[in-house]
N, C-alpha and C positions, 0 to 999 in steps of 0.2 A: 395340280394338273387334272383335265378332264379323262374321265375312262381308263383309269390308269389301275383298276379295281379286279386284278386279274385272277385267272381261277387257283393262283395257290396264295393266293391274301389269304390273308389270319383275319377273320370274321367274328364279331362275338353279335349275338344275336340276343340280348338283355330279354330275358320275358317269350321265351323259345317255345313254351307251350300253354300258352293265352291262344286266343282267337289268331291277332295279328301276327305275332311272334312265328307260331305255328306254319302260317300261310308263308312266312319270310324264306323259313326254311326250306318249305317244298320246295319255292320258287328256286331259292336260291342251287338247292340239290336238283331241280330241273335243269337251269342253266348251266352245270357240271362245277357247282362251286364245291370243296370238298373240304378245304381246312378251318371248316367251324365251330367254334367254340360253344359250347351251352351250357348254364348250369343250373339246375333246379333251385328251388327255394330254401331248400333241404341242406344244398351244396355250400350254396352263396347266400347271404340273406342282404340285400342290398338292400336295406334298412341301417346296417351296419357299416359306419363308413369307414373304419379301420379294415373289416375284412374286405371290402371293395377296394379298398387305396393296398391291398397285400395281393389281390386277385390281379388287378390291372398292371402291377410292380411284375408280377409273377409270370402275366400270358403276355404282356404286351400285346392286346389285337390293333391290325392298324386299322380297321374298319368296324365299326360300332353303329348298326342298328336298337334303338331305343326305344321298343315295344312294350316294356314293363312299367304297368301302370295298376294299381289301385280302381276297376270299372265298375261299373253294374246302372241298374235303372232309375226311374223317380222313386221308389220305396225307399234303395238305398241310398242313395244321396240324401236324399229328406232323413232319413234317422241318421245317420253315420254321417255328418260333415267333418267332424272331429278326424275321425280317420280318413277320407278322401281328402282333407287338405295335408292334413302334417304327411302322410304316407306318398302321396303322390310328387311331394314335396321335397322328403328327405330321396327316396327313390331317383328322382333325372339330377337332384342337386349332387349329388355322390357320381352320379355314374358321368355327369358333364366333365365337372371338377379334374378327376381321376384320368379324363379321356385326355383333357387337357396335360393334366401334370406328364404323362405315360407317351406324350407327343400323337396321338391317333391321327393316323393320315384324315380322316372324314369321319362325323358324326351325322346321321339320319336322325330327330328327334320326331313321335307322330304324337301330336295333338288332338284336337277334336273338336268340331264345329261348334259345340258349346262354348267354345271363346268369344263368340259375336255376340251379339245385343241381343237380346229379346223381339225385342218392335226394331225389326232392320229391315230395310229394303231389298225386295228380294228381285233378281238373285243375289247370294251377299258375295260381296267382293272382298279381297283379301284386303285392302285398308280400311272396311269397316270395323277393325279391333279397332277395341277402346273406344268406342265412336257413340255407346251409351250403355244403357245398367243389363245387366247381366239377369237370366232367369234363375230366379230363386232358390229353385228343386236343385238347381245342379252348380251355385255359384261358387262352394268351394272347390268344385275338383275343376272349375274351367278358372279360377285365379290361379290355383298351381300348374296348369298347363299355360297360361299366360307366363306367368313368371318361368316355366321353362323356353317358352320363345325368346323372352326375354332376355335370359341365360344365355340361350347361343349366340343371338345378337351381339350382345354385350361380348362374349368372347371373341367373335370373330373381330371386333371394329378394334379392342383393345391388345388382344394376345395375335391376331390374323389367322386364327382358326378356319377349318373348314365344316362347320357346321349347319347342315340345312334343315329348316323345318316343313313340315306337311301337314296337310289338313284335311284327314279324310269326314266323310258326312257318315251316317248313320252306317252300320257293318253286321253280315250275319255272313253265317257258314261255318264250314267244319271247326271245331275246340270252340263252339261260343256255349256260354252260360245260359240252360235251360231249366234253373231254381227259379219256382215259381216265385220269389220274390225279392229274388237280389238280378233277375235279368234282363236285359233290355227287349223292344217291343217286339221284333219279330222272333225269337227265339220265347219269350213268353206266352205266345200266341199259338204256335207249335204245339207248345206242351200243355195250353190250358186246351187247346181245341184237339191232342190228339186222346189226349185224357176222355174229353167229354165224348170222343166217338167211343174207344174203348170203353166206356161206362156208360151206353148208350141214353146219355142225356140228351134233351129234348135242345138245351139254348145254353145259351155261354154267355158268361156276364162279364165285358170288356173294359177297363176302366177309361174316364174319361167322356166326351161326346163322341168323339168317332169321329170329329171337325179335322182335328191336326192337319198337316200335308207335312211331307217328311219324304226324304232319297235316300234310296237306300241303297248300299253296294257289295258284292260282293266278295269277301275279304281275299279270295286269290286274283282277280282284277289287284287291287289296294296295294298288294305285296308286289306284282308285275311293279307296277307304278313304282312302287319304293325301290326297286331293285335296279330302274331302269333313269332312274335321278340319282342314284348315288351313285351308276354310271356317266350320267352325261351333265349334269345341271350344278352349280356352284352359285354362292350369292344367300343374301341374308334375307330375301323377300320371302313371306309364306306361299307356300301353293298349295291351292285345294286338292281335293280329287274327290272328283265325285262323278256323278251318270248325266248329270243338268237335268233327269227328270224326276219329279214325285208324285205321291198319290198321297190319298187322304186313311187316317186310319182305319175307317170303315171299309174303303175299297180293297185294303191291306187284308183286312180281318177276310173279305170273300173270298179273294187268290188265295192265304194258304186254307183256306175251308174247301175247295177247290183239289187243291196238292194232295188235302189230309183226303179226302172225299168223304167229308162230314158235309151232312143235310140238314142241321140242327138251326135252330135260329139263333142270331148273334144279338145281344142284346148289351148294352151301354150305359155304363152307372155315373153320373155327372156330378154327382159328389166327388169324385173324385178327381184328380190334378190333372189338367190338359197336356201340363209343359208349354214351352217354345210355341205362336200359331201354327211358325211356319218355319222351313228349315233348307231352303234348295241356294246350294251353292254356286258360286259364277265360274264357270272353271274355264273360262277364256286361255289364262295365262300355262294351264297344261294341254291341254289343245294346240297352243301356239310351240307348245315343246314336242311335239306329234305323239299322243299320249292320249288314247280312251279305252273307256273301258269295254269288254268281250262279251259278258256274261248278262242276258237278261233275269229278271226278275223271276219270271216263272221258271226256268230253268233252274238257275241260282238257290232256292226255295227246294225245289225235287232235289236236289245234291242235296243241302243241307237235312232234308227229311227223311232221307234215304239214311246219311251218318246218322242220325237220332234214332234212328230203331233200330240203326246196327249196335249201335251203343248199347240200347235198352236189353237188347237180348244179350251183351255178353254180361252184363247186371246181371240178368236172369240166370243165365248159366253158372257166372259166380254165386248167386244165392245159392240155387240148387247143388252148387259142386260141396260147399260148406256147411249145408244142412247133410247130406248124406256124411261128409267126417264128422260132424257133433254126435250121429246117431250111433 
């Protein structure tokens, strides 16, 4: 049944304090959801399919958001494919499986635009999976999110599950990963260009040409969206989510130079890996479900840079608070 996801469902929110996961939560604590499940890495290690198959035995949740995923940028993907595929792998194959055996009213699984082709026609549509080769930097962690679509597919047509998948485009904002080289482009950008004001450096050396075009969203827009299809939408087609607009990573690089109010020059090392040319998604089919996104880009960017220096200073405090007890 549609909407039938009410506010004292048993929720389990797989990967609660990740980027997405995170955003799930607010949202879902915004809309007065209240009986949700979380378990830290610590808790659960859903790596582990025995203590996954005793978790899901144990809480029965009838609603399963699948946010837990193995992320990061072109650095990590290119060195770690090893663990992006098996991790990302053994992670939704355990928590599908389990959703399944435990009866889950509905599974949410989110994927990521890196499932499409390389050289795709843009904007890309949801049947351009599989429709040609995959970008190299990132091919294992988007074979194991294909093979989670896969997964839920396959379950629903065979067991008559209700599980849907999504497909969000490129994501920044609060709990996203700001190491300078396990993180994705806007969040790295932050931290390489708030660095360089703070160290009053003169230019910033960007990787890549600065050519890309790429969309980017908002991750409590992304969670809205999810929160509001596991409401209302059933059916085994993917849907994107995304803004239908993009920039180039040079125009990227000047907005948040902008936010940070660094005057530095940006400058661009082409030795280095492009990615993908181009990345802008068709998002016709959630449109037609009355569904966009709220949050622009410059906006979006000031929230997220505001939480980055909130962060930074309770680092600071924590240092500070643990150097005065050493002494």
């Amino acid at each position: 049944m549609l909407g039938d996801m009410d506010k004292q469902s048993k929720i389990y929110v797989a990967g609660h304090r990740g980027l997405v996961g995170s955003a799930i939560i607010r949202e879902l604590e915004c809309q007065g959801y209240r009986n949700l499940i979380k378990r830290t890495r610590e808790e659960l290690d859903l790596l582990n399919t025995n203590k996954v198959n005793k978790f899901f035995l144990e809480e029965k949740p009838e609603y399963v958001f699948l946010a837990a995923a193995r992320v990061g940028g072109i650095y990590a993907n290119s060195t770690l494919p090893a663990e992006f595929i098996f991790e990302n792998l053994q992670i939704q194959t355990n928590i599908i499986h389990n959703s399944y055996l435990s009866k889950v009213k509905k599974l949410l699984f989110l994927g990521s635009s890196c499932i499409y082709p390389k050289h795709c026609t843009q904007p890309i549509k949801e049947e351009y999976l599989l429709s040609g080769q995959l970008e190299l930097t990132n091919e294992p962690y988007a074979i194991a999110k294909i093979a989670g679509i896969k997964m839920c597919q396959g379950y629903n047509r065979q067991y008559g599950t209700n599980y849907i998948c999504v497909m969000p485009t490129n994501l920044y904002g609060i709990n996203d990963n700001f190491h300078p080289e396990n993180s994705h482009v806007i969040p790295g950008l932050i931290n390489k260009i708030h660095n360089a004001k703070v160290n009053n450096s003169s230019a910033v050396v960007i990787w890549g040409t600065g050519k890309p075009r790429r969309e980017f969203l908002f991750v409590d827009d992304l969670a809205n969206a999810c929160v509001y299809l596991m409401q209302t939408y059933t059916g085994s087609d993917v849907i994107n989510i995304g803004t239908g607009n993009d920039i180039t990573i040079n125009v990227l690089a000047k907005v948040v130079c902008k936010v940070i109010s660094y005057d530095g020059e940006i400058k661009f090392d082409p030795s280095k890996p492009d990615g993908t040319p181009r990345k802008l998604l068709d998002i016709t089919k959630i449109k037609n479900l009355e569904w966009e996104a709220k949050t622009d880009l410059f906006t979006g960017l000031k929230i997220t840079y505001k939480w980055y220096l909130e962060r930074l200073e309770k680092e600071f405090l924590v240092s500070d608070l643990v150097c005065k007890i050493r002494k």
